[in-house]
VEXKOLZA-277307 format. One record per residue: residue number from 1; z, x, y of N, C-alpha, C in turn. Coordinates in nm, 4 decimals. Layout:
# VEXKOLZA-277307
+-----+----------+----------+----------+----------+----------+----------+----------+----------+----------+
!  nr !     n.zz !     n.xx !     n.yy !    ca.zz !    ca.xx !    ca.yy !     c.zz !     c.xx !     c.yy !
+-----+----------+----------+----------+----------+----------+----------+----------+----------+----------+
! NUM !        Z !        X !        Y !        Z !        X !        Y !        Z !        X !        Y !
...
+-----+----------+----------+----------+----------+----------+----------+----------+----------+----------+
//
This chain:
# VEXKOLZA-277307
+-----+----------+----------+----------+----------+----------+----------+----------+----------+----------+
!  nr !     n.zz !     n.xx !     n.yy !    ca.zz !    ca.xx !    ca.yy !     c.zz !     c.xx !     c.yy !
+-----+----------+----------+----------+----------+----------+----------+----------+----------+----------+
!   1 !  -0.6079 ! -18.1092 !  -2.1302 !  -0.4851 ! -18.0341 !  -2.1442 !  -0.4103 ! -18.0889 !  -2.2655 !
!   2 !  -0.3586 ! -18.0005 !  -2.3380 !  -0.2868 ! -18.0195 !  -2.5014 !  -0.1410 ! -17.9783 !  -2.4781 !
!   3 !  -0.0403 ! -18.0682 !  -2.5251 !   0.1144 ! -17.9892 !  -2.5346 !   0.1342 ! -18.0070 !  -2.6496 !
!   4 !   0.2190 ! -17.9270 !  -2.7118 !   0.2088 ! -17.9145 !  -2.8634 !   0.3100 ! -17.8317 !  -2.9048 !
!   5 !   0.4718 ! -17.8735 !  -3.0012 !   0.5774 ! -17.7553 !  -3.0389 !   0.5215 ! -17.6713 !  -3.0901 !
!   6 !   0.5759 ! -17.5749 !  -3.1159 !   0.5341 ! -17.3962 !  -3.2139 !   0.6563 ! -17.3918 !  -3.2704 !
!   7 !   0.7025 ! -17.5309 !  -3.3659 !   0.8451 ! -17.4315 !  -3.4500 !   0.8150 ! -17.3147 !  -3.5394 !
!   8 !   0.6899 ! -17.2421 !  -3.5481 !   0.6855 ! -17.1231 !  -3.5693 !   0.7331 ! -17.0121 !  -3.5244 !
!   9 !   0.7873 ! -17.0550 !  -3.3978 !   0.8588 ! -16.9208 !  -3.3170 !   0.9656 ! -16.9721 !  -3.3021 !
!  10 !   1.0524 ! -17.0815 !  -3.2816 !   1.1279 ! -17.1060 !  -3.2843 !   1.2100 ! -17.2547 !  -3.2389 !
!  11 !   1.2740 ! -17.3512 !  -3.2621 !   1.3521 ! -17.4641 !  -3.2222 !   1.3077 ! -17.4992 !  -3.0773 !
!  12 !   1.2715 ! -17.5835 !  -3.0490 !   1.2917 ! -17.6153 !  -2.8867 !   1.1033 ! -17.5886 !  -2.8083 !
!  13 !   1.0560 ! -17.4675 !  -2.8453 !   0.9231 ! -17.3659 !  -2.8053 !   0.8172 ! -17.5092 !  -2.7946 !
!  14 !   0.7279 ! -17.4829 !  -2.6893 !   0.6031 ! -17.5258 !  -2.6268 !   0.5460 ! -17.4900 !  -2.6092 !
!  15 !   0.3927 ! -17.5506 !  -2.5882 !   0.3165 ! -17.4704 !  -2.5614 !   0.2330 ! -17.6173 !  -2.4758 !
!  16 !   0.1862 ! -17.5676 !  -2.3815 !   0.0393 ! -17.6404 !  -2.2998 !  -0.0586 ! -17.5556 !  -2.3036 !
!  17 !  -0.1685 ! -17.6072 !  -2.3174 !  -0.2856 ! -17.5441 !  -2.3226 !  -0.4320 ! -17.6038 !  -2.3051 !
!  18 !  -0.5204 ! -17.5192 !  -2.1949 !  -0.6344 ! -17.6068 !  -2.1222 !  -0.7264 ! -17.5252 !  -2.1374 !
!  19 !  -0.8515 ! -17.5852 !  -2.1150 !  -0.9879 ! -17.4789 !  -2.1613 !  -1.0818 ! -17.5003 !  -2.0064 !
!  20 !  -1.1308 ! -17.4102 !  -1.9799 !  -1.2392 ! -17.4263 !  -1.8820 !  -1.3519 ! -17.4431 !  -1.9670 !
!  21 !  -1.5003 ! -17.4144 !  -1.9051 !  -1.6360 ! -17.3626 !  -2.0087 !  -1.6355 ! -17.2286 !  -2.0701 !
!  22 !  -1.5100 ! -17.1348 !  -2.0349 !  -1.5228 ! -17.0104 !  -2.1097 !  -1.4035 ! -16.9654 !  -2.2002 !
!  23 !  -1.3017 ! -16.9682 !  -2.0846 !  -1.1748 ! -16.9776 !  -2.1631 !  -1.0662 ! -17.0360 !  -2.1751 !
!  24 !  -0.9792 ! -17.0095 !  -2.2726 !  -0.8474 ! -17.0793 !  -2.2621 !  -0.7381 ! -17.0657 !  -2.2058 !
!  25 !  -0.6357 ! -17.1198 !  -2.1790 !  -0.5299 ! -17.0769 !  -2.0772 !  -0.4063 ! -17.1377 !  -2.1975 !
!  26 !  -0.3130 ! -17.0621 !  -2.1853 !  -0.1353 ! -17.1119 !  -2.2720 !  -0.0584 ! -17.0544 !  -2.1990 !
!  27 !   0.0257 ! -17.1410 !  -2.1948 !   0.1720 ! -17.1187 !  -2.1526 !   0.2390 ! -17.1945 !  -2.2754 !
!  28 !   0.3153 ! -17.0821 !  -2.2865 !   0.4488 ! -17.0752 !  -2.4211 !   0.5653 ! -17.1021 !  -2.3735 !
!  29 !   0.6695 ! -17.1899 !  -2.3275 !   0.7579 ! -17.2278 !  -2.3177 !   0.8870 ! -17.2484 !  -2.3897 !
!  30 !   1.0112 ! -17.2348 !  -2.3069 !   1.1429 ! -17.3443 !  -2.3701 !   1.1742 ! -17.3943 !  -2.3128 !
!  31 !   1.1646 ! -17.5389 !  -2.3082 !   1.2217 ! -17.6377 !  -2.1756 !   1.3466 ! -17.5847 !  -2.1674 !
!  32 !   1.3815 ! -17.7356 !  -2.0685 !   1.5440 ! -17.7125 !  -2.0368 !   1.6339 ! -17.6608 !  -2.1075 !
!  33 !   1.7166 ! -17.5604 !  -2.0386 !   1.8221 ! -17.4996 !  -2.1766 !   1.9350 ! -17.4720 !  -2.0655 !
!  34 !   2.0528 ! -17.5475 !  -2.0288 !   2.1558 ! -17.5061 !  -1.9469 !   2.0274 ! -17.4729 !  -1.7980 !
!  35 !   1.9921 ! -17.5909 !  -1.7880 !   1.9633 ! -17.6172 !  -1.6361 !   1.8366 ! -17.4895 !  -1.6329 !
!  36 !   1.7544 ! -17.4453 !  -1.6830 !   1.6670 ! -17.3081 !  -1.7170 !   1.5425 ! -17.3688 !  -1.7971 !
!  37 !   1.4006 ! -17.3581 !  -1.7331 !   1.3404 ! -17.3600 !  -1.8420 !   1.2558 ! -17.1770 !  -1.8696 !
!  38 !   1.2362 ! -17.1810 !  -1.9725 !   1.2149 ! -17.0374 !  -2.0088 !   1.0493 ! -17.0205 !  -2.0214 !
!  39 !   1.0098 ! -16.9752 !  -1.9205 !   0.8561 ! -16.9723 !  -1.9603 !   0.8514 ! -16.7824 !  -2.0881 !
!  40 !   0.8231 ! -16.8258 !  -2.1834 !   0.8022 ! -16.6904 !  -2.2681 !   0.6651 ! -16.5951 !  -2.2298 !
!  41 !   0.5609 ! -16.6623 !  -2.1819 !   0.4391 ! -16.5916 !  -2.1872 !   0.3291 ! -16.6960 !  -2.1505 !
!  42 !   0.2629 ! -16.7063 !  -2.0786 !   0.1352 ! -16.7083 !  -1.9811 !  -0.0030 ! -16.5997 !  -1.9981 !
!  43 !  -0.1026 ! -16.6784 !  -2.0725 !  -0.2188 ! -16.5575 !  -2.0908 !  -0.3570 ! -16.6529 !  -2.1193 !
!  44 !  -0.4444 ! -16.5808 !  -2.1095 !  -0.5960 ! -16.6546 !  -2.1201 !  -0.6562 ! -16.5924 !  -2.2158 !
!  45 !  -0.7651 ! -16.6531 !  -2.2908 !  -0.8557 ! -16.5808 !  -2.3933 !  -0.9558 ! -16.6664 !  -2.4760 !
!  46 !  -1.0510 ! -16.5998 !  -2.4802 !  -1.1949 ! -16.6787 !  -2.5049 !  -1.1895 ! -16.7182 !  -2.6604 !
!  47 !  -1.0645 ! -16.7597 !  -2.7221 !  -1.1017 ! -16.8147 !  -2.8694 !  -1.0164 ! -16.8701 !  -2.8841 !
!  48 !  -0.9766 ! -17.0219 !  -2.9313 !  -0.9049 ! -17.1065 !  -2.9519 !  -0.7580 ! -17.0599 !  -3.0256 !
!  49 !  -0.7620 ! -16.9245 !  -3.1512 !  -0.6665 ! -16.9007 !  -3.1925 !  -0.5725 ! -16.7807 !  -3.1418 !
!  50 !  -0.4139 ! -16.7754 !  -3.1647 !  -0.3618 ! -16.7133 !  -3.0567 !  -0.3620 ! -16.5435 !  -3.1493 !
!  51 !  -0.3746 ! -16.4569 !  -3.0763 !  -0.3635 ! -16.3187 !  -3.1113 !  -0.2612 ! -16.2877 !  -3.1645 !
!  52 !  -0.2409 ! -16.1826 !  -3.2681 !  -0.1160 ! -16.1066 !  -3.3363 !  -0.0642 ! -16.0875 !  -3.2177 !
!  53 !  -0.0801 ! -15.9719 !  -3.0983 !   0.0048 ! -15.9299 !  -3.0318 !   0.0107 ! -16.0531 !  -2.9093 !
!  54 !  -0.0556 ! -16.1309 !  -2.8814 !   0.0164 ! -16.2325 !  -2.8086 !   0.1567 ! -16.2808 !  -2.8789 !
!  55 !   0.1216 ! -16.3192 !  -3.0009 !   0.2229 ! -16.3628 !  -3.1065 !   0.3782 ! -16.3305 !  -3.0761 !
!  56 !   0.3185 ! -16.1548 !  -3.1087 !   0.4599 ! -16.0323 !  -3.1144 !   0.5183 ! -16.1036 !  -2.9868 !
!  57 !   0.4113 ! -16.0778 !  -2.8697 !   0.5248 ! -16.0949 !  -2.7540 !   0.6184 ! -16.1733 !  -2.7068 !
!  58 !   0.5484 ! -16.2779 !  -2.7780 !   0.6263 ! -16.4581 !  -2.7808 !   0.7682 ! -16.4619 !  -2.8559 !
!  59 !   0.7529 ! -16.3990 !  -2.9520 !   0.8459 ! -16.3880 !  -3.0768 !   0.9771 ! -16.2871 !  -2.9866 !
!  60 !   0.9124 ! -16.1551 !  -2.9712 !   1.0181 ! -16.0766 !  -2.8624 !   1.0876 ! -16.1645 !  -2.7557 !
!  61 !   1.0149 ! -16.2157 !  -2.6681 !   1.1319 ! -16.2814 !  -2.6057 !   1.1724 ! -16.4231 !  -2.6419 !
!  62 !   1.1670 ! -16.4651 !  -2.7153 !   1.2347 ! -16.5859 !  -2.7380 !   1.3678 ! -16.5300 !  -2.8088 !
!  63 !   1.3348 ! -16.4468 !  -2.9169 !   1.4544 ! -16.3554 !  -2.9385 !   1.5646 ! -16.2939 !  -2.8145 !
!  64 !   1.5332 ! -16.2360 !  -2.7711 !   1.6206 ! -16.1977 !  -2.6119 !   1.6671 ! -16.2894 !  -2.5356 !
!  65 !   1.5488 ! -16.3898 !  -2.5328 !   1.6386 ! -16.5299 !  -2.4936 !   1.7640 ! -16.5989 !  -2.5597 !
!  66 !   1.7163 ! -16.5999 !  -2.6944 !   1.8515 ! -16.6142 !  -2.7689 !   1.9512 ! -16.5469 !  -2.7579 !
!  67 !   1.9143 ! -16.4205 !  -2.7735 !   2.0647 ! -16.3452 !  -2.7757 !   2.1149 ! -16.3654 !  -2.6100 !
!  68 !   2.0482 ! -16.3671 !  -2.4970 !   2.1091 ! -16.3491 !  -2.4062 !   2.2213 ! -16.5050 !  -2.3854 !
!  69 !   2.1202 ! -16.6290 !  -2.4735 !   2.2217 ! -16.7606 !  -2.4275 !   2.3624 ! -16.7223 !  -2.5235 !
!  70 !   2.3460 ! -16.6266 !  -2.6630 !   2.4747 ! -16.6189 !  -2.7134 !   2.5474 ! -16.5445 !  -2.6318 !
!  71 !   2.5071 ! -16.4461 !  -2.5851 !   2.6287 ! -16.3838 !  -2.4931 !   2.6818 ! -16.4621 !  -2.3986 !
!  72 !   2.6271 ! -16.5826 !  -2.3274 !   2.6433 ! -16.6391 !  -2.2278 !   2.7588 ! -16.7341 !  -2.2619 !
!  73 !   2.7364 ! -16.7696 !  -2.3714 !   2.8322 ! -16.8783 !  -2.4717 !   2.9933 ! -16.8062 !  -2.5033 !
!  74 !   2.9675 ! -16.6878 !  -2.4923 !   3.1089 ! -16.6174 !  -2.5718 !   3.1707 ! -16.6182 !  -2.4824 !
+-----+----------+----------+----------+----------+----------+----------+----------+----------+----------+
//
Protein backbone atom coordinates (compact mmCIF):
# COMPACT_ATOMS: atom_id res chain seq x y z
CA UNK A 1 0.00 0.00 0.00
CA UNK A 2 1.40 3.63 -1.26
CA UNK A 3 0.15 7.16 0.23
CA UNK A 4 1.25 9.83 -1.75
CA UNK A 5 -0.02 14.01 -2.10
CA UNK A 6 -1.53 14.97 -5.69
CA UNK A 7 -0.82 18.82 -5.39
CA UNK A 8 -1.92 18.46 -8.87
CA UNK A 9 -5.46 18.70 -7.91
CA UNK A 10 -5.09 20.57 -5.23
CA UNK A 11 -3.47 21.73 -1.45
CA UNK A 12 -4.15 19.23 1.23
CA UNK A 13 -5.36 15.97 -1.67
CA UNK A 14 -4.25 12.18 -1.07
CA UNK A 15 -4.18 9.50 -2.40
CA UNK A 16 -3.61 5.59 -1.04
CA UNK A 17 -3.21 3.12 -3.34
CA UNK A 18 -2.86 -0.93 -3.39
CA UNK A 19 -2.50 -3.52 -6.12
CA UNK A 20 -3.78 -7.09 -6.01
CA UNK A 21 -2.29 -9.61 -9.04
CA UNK A 22 -4.67 -7.77 -11.42
CA UNK A 23 -5.66 -4.56 -10.32
CA UNK A 24 -5.31 -1.40 -8.69
CA UNK A 25 -7.40 0.21 -6.13
CA UNK A 26 -7.19 4.52 -5.18
CA UNK A 27 -8.78 6.40 -2.99
CA UNK A 28 -8.36 10.21 -3.55
CA UNK A 29 -8.78 12.05 -0.49
CA UNK A 30 -8.77 15.41 1.78
CA UNK A 31 -7.98 14.70 5.23
CA UNK A 32 -9.23 16.53 8.05
CA UNK A 33 -10.84 19.82 7.13
CA UNK A 34 -13.17 21.31 10.09
CA UNK A 35 -13.59 17.89 11.75
CA UNK A 36 -14.51 16.19 7.84
CA UNK A 37 -12.39 14.12 5.91
CA UNK A 38 -13.42 14.32 2.22
CA UNK A 39 -13.10 11.15 0.39
CA UNK A 40 -13.21 12.68 -3.53
CA UNK A 41 -13.32 9.32 -5.41
CA UNK A 42 -12.74 5.55 -4.86
CA UNK A 43 -12.14 3.38 -8.17
CA UNK A 44 -10.09 0.32 -9.47
CA UNK A 45 -8.23 -0.25 -12.78
CA UNK A 46 -5.80 -2.54 -14.39
CA UNK A 47 -2.91 0.10 -15.19
CA UNK A 48 -0.85 1.90 -12.83
CA UNK A 49 -1.69 5.40 -14.48
CA UNK A 50 -4.82 7.36 -13.48
CA UNK A 51 -7.43 8.04 -16.41
CA UNK A 52 -8.44 11.54 -17.97
CA UNK A 53 -11.93 11.04 -16.78
CA UNK A 54 -11.03 9.60 -13.42
CA UNK A 55 -8.92 12.83 -13.34
CA UNK A 56 -12.06 15.16 -14.45
CA UNK A 57 -13.93 13.65 -11.61
CA UNK A 58 -11.37 14.28 -8.90
CA UNK A 59 -10.81 17.80 -10.07
CA UNK A 60 -14.93 18.35 -10.05
CA UNK A 61 -15.27 17.68 -6.66
CA UNK A 62 -12.53 18.95 -4.95
CA UNK A 63 -13.73 22.11 -6.61
CA UNK A 64 -17.35 21.84 -4.95
CA UNK A 65 -15.63 21.01 -1.98
CA UNK A 66 -14.02 24.20 -2.04
CA UNK A 67 -16.64 26.27 -2.85
CA UNK A 68 -18.93 24.60 -0.45
CA UNK A 69 -16.08 25.24 2.67
CA UNK A 70 -16.22 29.05 1.24
CA UNK A 71 -19.74 29.35 1.71
CA UNK A 72 -19.46 27.75 5.02
CA UNK A 73 -16.81 30.42 6.05
CA UNK A 74 -19.00 33.53 5.05
Amino acid sequence: MHCRPLPWIGTGVWEIRDQDQDTWFRVVYLPRKNDVVYVLHVFRKNTPQMAQSERRTILERFKNIKRHQAEIEE
